[in-house]
C-alpha positions in Angstrom: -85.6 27.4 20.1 -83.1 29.3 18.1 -79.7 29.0 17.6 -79.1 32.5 18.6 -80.6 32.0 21.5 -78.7 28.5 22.6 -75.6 29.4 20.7 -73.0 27.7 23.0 -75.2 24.6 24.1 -75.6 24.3 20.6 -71.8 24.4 20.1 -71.0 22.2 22.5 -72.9 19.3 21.4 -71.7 19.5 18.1 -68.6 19.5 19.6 -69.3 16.5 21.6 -70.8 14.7 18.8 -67.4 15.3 16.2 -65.3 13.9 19.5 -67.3 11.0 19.5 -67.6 10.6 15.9 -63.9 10.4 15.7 -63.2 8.2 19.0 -65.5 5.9 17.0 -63.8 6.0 13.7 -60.5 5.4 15.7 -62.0 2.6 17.3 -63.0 1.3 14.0 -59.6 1.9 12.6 -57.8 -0.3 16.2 -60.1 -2.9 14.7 -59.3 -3.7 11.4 -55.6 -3.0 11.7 -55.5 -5.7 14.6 -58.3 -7.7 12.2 -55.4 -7.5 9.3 -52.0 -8.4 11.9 -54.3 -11.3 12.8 -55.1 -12.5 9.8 -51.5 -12.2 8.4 -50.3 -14.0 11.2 -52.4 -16.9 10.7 -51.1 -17.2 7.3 -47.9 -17.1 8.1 -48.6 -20.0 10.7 -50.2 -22.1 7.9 -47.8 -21.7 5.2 -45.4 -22.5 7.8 -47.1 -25.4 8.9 -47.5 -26.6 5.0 -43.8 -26.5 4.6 -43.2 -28.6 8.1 -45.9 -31.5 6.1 -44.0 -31.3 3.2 -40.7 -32.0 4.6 -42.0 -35.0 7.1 -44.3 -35.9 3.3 -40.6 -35.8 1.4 -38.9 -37.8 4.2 -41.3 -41.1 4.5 -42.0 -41.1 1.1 -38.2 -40.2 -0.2 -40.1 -37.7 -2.4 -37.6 -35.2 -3.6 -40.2 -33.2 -4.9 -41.5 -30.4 -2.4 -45.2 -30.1 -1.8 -47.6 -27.6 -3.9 -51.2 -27.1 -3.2 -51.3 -25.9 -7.4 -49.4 -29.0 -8.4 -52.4 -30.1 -10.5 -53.3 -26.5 -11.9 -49.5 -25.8 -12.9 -49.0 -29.3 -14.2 -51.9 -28.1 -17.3 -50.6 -24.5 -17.5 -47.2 -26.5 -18.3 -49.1 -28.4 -20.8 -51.1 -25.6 -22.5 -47.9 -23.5 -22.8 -46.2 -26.5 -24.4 -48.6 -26.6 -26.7 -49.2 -22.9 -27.7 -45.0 -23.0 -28.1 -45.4 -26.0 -30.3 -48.4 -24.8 -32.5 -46.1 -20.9 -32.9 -43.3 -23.0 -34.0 -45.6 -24.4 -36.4 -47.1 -21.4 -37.9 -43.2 -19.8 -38.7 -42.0 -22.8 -39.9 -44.9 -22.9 -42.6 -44.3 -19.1 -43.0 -41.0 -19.5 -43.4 -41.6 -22.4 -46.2 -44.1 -20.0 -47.5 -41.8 -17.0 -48.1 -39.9 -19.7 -50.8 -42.1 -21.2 -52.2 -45.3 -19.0 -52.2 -45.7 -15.7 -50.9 -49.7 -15.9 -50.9 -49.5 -18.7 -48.0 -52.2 -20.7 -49.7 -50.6 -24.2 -50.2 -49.3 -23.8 -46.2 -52.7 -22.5 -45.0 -50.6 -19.5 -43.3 -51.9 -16.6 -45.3 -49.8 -14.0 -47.3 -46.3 -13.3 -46.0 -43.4 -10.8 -46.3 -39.5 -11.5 -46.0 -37.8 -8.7 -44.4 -34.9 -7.1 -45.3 -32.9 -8.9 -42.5 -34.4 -12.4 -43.6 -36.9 -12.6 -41.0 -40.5 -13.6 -42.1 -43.5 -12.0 -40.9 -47.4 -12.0 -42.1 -48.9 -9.4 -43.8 -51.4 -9.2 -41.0 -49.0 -9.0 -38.2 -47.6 -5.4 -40.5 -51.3 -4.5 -40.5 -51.6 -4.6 -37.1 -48.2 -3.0 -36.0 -48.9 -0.1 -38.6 -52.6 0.1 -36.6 -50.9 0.2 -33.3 -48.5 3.4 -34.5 -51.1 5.3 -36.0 -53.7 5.3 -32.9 -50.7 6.2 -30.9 -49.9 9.0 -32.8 -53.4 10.0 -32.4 -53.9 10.0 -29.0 -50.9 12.2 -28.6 -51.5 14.9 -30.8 -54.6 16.7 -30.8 -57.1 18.3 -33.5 -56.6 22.1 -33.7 -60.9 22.2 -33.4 -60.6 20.1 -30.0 -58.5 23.3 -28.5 -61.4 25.2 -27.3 -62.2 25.6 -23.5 -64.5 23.5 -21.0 -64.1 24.4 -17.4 -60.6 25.2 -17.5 -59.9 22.3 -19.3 -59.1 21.9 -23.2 -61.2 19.6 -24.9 -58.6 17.6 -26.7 -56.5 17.2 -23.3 -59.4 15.2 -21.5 -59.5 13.1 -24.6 -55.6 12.5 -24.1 -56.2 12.2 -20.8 -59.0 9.6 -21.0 -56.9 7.6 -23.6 -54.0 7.6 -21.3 -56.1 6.5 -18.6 -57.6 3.4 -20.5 -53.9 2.7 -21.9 -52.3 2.4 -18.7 -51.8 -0.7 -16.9 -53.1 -2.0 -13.6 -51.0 0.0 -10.8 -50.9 -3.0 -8.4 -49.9 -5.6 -10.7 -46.0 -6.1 -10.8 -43.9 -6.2 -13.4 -43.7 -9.9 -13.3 -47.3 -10.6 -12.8 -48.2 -8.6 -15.5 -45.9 -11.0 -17.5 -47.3 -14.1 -16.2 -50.8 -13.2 -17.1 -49.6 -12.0 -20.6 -48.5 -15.7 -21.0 -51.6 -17.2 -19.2 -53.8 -15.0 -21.9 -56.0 -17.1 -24.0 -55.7 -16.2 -27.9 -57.6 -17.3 -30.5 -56.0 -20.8 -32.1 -54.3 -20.1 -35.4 -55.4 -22.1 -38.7 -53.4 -25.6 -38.8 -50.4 -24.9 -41.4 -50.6 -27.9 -43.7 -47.4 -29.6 -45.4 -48.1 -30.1 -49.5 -46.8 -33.5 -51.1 -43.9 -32.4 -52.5 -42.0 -30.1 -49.6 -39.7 -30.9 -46.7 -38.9 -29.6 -43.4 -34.9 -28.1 -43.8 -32.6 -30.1 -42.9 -31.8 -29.9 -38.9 -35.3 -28.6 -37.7 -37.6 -30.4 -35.8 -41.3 -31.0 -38.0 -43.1 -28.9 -35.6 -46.0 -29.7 -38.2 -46.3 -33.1 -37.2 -46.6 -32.4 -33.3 -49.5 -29.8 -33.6 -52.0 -32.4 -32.4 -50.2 -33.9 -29.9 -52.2 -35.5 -26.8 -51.7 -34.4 -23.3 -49.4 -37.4 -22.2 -46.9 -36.8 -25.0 -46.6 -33.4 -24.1 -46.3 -34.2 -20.3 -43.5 -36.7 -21.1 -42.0 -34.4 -23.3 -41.7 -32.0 -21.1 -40.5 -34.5 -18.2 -37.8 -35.7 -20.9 -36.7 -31.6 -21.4 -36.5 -31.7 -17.6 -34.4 -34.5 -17.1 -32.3 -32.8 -20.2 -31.6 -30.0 -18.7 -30.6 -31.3 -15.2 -28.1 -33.9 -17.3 -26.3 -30.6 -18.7 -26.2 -28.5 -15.1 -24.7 -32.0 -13.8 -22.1 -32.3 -16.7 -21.2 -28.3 -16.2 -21.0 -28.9 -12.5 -18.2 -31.9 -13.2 -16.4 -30.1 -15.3 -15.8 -27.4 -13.3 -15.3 -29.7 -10.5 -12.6 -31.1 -12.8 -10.0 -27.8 -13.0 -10.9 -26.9 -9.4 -7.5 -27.5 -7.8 -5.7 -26.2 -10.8 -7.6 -22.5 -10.9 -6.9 -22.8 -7.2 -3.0 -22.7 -7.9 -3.4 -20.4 -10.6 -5.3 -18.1 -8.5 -2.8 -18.1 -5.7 0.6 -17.7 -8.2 -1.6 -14.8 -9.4 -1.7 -13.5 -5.8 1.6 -14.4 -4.5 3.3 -12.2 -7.6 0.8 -9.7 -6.7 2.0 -10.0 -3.2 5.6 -9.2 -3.9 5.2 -6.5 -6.2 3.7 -5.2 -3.3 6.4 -5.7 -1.1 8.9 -4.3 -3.2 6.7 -1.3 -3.6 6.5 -1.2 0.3 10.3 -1.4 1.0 11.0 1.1 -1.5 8.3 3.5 -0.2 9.8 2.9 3.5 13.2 3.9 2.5 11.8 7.4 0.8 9.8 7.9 3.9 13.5 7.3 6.4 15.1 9.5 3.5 12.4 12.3 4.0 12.6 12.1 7.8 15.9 12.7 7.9 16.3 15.5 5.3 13.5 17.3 7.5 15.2 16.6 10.5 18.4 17.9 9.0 16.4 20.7 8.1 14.5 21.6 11.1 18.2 21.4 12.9 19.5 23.8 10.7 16.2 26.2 10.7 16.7 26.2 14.3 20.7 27.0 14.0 20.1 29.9 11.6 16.9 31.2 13.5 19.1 31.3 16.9 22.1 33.1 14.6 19.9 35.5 13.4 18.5 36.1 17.1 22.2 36.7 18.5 22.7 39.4 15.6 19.5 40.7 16.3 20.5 40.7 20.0 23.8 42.2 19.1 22.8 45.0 17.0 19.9 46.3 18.9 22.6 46.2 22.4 25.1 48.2 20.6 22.0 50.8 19.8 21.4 51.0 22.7 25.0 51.4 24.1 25.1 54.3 21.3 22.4 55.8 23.4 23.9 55.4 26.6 22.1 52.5 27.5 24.0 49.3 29.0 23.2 46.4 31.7 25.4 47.8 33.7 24.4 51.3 34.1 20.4 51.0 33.7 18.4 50.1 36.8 16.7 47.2 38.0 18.9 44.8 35.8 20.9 43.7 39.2 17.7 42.6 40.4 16.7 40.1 37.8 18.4 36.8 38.8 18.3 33.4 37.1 15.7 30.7 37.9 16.0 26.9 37.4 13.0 25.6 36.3 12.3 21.7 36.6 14.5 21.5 40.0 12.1 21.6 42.7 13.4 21.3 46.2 17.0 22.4 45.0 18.1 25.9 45.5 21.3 27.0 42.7 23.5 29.6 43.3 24.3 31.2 39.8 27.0 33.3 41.5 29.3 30.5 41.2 28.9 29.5 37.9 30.8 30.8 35.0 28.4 32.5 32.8 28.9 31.9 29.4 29.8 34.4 26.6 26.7 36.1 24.9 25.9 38.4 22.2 26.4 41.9 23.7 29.8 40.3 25.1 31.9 39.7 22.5 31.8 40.1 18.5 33.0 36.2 18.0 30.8 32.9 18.3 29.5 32.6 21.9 30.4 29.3 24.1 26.9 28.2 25.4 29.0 25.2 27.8 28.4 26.0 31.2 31.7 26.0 33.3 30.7 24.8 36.4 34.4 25.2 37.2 35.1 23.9 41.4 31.9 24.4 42.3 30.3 20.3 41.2 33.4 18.9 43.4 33.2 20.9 46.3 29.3 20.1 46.1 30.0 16.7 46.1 32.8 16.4 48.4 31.4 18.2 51.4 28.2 16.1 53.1 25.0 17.3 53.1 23.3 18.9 56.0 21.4 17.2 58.8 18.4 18.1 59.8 18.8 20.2 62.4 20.6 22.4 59.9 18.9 22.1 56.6 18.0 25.5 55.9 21.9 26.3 56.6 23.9 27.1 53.5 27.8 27.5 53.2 29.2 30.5 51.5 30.9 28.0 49.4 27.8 25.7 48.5 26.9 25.6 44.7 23.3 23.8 45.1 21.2 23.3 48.6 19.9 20.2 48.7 16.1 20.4 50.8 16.2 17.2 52.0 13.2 16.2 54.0 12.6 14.0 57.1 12.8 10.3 55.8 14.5 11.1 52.9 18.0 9.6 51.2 20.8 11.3 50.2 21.6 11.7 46.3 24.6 12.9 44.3 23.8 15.2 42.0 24.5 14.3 38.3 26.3 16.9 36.9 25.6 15.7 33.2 24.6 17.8 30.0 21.4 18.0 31.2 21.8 19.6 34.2 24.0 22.3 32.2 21.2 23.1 29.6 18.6 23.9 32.8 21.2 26.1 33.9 22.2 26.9 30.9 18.5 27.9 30.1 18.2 29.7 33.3 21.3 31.9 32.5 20.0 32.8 28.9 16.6 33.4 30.2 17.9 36.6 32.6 20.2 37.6 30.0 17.1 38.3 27.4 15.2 39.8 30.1 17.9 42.4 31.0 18.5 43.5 27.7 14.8 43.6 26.8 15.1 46.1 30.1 17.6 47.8 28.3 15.6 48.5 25.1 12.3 49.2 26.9 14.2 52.6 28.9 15.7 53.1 25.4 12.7 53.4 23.7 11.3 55.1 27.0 14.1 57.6 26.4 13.2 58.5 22.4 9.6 58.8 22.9 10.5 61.3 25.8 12.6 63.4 23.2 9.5 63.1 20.1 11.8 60.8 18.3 10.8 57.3 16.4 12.4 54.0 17.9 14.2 52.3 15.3 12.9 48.5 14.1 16.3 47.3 15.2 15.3 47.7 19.1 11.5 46.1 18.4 12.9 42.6 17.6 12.1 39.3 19.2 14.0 38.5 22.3 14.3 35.0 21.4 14.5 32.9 18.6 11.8 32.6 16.0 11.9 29.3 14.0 8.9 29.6 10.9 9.2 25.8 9.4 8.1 24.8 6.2 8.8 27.8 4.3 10.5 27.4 0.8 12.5 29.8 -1.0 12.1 29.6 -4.8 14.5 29.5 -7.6 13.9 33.5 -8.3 14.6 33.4 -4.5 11.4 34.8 -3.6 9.4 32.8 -0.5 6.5 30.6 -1.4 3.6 31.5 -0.3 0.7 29.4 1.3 -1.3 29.2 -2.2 1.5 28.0 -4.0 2.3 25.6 -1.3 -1.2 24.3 -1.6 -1.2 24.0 -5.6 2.3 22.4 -5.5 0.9 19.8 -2.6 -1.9 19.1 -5.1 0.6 18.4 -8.3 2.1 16.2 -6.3 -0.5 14.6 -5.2 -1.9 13.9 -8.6 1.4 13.3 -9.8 1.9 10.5 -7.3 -2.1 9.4 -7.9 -1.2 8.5 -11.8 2.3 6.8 -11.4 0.6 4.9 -8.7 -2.5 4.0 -11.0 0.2 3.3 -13.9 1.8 0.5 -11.5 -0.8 -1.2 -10.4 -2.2 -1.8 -13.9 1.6 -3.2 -14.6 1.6 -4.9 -11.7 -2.1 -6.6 -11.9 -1.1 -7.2 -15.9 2.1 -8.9 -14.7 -0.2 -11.3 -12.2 -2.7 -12.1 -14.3 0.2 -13.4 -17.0 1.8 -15.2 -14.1 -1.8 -16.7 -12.7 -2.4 -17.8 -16.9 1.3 -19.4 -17.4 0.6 -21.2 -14.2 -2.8 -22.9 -15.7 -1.3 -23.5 -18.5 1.4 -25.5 -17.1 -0.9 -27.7 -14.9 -3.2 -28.3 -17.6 0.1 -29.5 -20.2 -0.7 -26.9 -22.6 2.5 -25.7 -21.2 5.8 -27.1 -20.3 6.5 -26.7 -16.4 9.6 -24.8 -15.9 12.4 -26.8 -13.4 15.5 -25.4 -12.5 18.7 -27.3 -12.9 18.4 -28.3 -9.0 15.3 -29.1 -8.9 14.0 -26.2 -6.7 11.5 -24.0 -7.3 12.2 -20.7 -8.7 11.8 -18.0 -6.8 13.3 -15.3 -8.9 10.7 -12.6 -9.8 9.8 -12.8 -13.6 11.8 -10.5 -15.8 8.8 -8.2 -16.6 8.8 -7.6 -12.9 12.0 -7.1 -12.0 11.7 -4.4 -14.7 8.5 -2.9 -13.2 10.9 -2.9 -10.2 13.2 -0.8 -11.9 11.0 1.6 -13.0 9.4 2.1 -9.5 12.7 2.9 -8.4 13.6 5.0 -11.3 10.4 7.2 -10.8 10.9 7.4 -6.4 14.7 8.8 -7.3 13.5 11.5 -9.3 10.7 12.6 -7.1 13.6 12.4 -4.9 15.7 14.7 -6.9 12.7 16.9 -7.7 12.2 17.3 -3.5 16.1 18.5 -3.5 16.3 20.6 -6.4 13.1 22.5 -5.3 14.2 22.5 -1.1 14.7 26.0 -0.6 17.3 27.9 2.4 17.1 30.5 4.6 18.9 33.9 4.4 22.4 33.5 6.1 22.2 36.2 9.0 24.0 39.3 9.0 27.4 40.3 11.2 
C-alpha cells in the first residue's frame, strides 16, 4: 500500500507514535528527577545522622575532636605535605648556600643557580622552563601567515588556536578551590637530596631543613601536633589580651559617641532655631503678600468703577444690582438680615483706606434682648429682628455670639455682593463698547478678587525670577548646604575620635586623668568643639543674611 494512497492513516500514526514517544520520555524524565530528590535526601539523612553519632561519640568519650570518616586518609595527606614543605625548604636553603659559595650547585647537589637582581635565588632550570612556558604561549596565540588559508569556513590556524585553547583550559566543573587542592595533592617527582659539605653552616637563625629531609612518619606527625598546639597557645594569648583592654575601649568608644552625640545636638538646636526663623519670615511674608495683593485688588476695583462711572455706568443706575443680596455661608438654620447692618466702606465708595469692621450698631442687643419665638410662631419675624433663629421641636435656646467671627462671615457675605455688583457693572460696560465697535480697556478685565502668587522673588536688577532660576538657585543651595554639612561632620567625627583616643589614653596611664578642682566631672565641651560650634553658627547666620539680602518685594500698588 502506498503512502498516497493511506496518506492520513499514515499521518496519524506517526502522530500517535511521536505522542507516545514523548509521554515516554517524560515518564523517563518523572523518574530520574524523583530517582535524584531521593537519593539526595538520603544523604542528607545520613550525614545528618553521622553528625548526631559524633556528638553522643564526643560526649561519652569527652573527645573534643569531631568525627571524620577520612580521619585516617587526611592524617597521611598532612604528613606527605609536611614532608614535601620540608624537603622544598631544603632544596632553597642549599640554593641559597649555593648562590655564595658556588654557582654550579655541585658541592650542594642542587644544580646550577642564578641570583636575581632582587636577591632571590632560582635554578637555572626553573628559567628554562618559565622561558618554555612563554614561548609556547606566544605560539599558540599568533598564527603562521601559511596556516591562513581556508577549510570549510574555517582558517586553518584558528582551529589550531582553538584546539590549543581547548587542551589549555581547565576542567569546567572543578571549582576554584578544588582545583587548588588537587594542585597540592599532585605527585611530583622527588628532587635530588641537597647535601651539606664539611666546611659550611646553616646562617644563623634558620632552621637546618637539611637535617630533617629524612624524617620518619611519627616525627613529622608530632611535629605537626606540636605546630598545632603552637598555634592554639597564640589565638589563646591574642584572645587574653584583647580580653585585657575590653572595658577600657568600651569607655573610649562611648566618650567617642557621647561627644559625637552633642555635636549633634548643638547642630540640632541651631538648625531648629533657623527653621522657627524661616517660618516666621514666611509667615510675615505671606501676610504681607496677602496685604499688598488685596491693596492692589481695591485699586483695581477702584479704577475700573470710576471707568465705568465715566461711561455712565454705576450700581445704582444699572439693572439687576438690587437683586443681588448677601448670603451667609457656614450659618445654617439662621436667616440674617443685611438691611440692618452697617455696610462697610469699599473701594468705589470713598478714595481713603476702607473700614472692613462690621457695625452691627443696635441690631446684636435688640437680638438679644427680645426672646426667641415659640413654636407656634417660628417662621414669624419682627420688622426689627437682625437674625431668625430656626429653632426646631426639642431644641435649646442659644445666644448668639457676636464675636469677630461672626463679623468676618458677614463681613464675607457683604464683600462677596459687592464684587458681584460691580463685576455687573463692567460686564453691561463692556456690553455697551462692543455694541459701539470699540475695544474694552484692560482696566475693566481685572480679577474681582484678590490674587495672591507666593513664592515669587524680585531680583536686585528688580526683574522677577523666573522658575529656572528658582530651580538653579534651589540647587546651589542645596549643594552649598551638602559641602558645609560634609565639612562638619569630618570636624565633628575628627574631634570624637581625638576625644575617644585621650580617653584610652587616660585609662591606660599613658595619660594623666584630668579632675577638676571639685572633683566633678567635666562636662564642658572641649575647646576644639566649642569652636566647631562657632563656626556652625557663623556659617547658619550668613545663609541667614544671604536669605534676607536676596528676599525680594512686591510692587507697592498704585492710587
Amino acid at each position: 500500500m502506498s503512502i498516497d494512497q493511506d496518506g492520513p492513516g499514515f499521518v496519524l500514526g506517526v502522530q500517535d507514535a511521536k505522542v507516545k514517544d514523548l509521554e515516554r520520555k517524560k515518564r523517563l524524565h518523572e523518574y530520574r528527577v524523583a530517582a535524584r530528590r531521593e537519593k539526595r535526601l538520603r544523604k542528607a539523612d545520613e550525614k545528618r545522622q553521622r553528625k548526631l553519632n559524633a556528638t553522643i561519640l564526643r560526649r561519652m568519650t569527652r573527645n573534643p575532636d569531631k568525627y571524620n570518616k577520612n580521619a585516617e586518609r587526611n592524617r597521611l595527606r598532612d604528613i606527605q605535605l609536611e614532608r614535601r614543605k620540608i624537603r622544598d625548604a631544603a632544596v632553597k636553603q642549599a640554593q641559597r648556600l649555593a648562590a655564595v659559595h658556588d654557582p654550579s650547585g655541585c658541592l650542594f647537589n642542587v644544580g646550577p643557580v642564578v641570583q636575581q637582581q632582587d636577591g632571590s635565588v632560582v635554578s637555572a632550570e626553573s628559567i628554562r622552563r618559565r622561558l618554555q612556558r612563554e614561548a609556547d604561549k606566544a605560539a599558540t596565540n599568533t598564527v603562521p601567515p601559511e596556516q591562513l588559508d581556508m577549510h570549510d569556513g574555517i582558517r586553518s590556524g584558528e582551529k589550531a588556536q582553538v584546539a590549543g585553547s581547548q587542551s589549555l583550559q581547565k576542567p569546567k566543573k572543578l571549582s576554584n578551590a578544588q582545583q587548588r587542592k588537587q594542585a597540592v595533592l599532585h605527585t611530583y617527582p622527588t628532587p635530588p637530596k641537597p647535601t651539606l659539605p664539611e666546611g659550611f653552616s646553616i646562617p644563623n637563625g634558620e632552621e637546618d631543613w637539611i637535617a630533617l629531609w629524612d624524617m620518619p612518619d611519627d616525627q613529622i606527625e608530632r611535629r605537626l601536633l606540636r605546630a598545632k598546639k603552637r598555634k592554639a597557645a597564640e589565638r589563646k594569648a591574642l584572645r587574653a589580651k584583647q580580653q585585657s583592654g575590653k572595658a577600657d575601649r568600651r569607655e573610649a568608644r562611648d566618650e567617642k559617641r557621647k561627644i559625637y552625640r552633642d555635636i549633634k545636638l548643638v547642630w540640632k538646636s541651631i538648625k531648629e532655631e533657623q527653621v522657627r526663623e524661616r517660618t516666621r519670615l514666611k509667615a510675615a511674608e505671606e501676610e504681607e503678600s496677602k496685604m499688598i495683593a488685596v491693596e492692589i485688588n481695591d485699586a483695581e476695583r477702584r479704577v475700573a468703577l470710576d471707568l465705568c462711572g465715566t461711561l455712565g455706568f454705576t450700581i445704582a443706575n444699572t439693572p439687576g444690582t438690587g437683586d443681588i443680596k448677601p448670603r451667609a455661608l457656614g450659618m445654617r438654620g439662621k436667616e440674617v438680615s443685611f438691611d440692618v447692618i452697617k455696610a462697610p466702606d469699599y473701594p468705589g465708595d470713598a478714595k481713603q483706606k476702607s473700614n472692613k469692621r462690621i457695625d452691627l450698631g443696635g441690631a446684636a442687643g435688640e437680638a438679644q434682648e427680645n426672646l426667641p419665638p415659640t413654636q407656634d410662631h417660628t417662621n414669624i419675624t419682627a420688622d426689627h429682628e437682625f437674625i431668625k433663629l430656626d429653632i426646631g421641636p426639642g431644641q435649646d435656646y442659644e445666644a448668639l455670639n457676636y464675636n469677630h467671627k461672626l463679623r468676618r462671615k458677614l463681613r464675607r457675605a457683604l464683600e462677596n455682593a459687592q464684587v458681584q455688583k460691580e463685576m455687573l457693572v463692567r460686564q453691561r460696560a463692556i456690553e455697551y463698547l462692543h455694541m459701539n465697535g470699540l475695544k474694552p480697556p484692560a482696566e475693566l478685565k481685572t480679577d474681582g478678587k484678590p490674587v495672591n502668587v507666593r513664592g515669587i522673588r524680585i531680583l536686585e536688577n528688580g526683574a522677577i525670577e523666573t522658575a529656572k532660576q528658582e530651580r538653579v538657585r534651589a540647587r546651589l543651595d542645596l549643594a552649598e548646604f551638602n559641602q558645609a554639612s560634609r565639612v562638619l561632620r569630618k570636624q565633628a567625627k575628627q574631634c570624637a575620635i581625638e576625644a575617644g583616643l585621650r580617653k584610652h589614653a587616660e585609662l591606660t596611664g599613658r595619660l594623666p586623668l584630668k579632675t577638676s578642682s571639685t572633683g566633678a566631672e567635666e562636662s564642658a565641651l572641649p575647646p576644639h568643639i566649642v569652636a566647631g560650634v562657632a563656626e556652625a553658627t557663623a556659617l547658619a547666620a550668613a545663609a541667614d543674611n544671604k536669605h534676607n539680602a536676596t528676599k525680594g518685594s512686591f510692587p507697592s500698588p498704585v492710587g
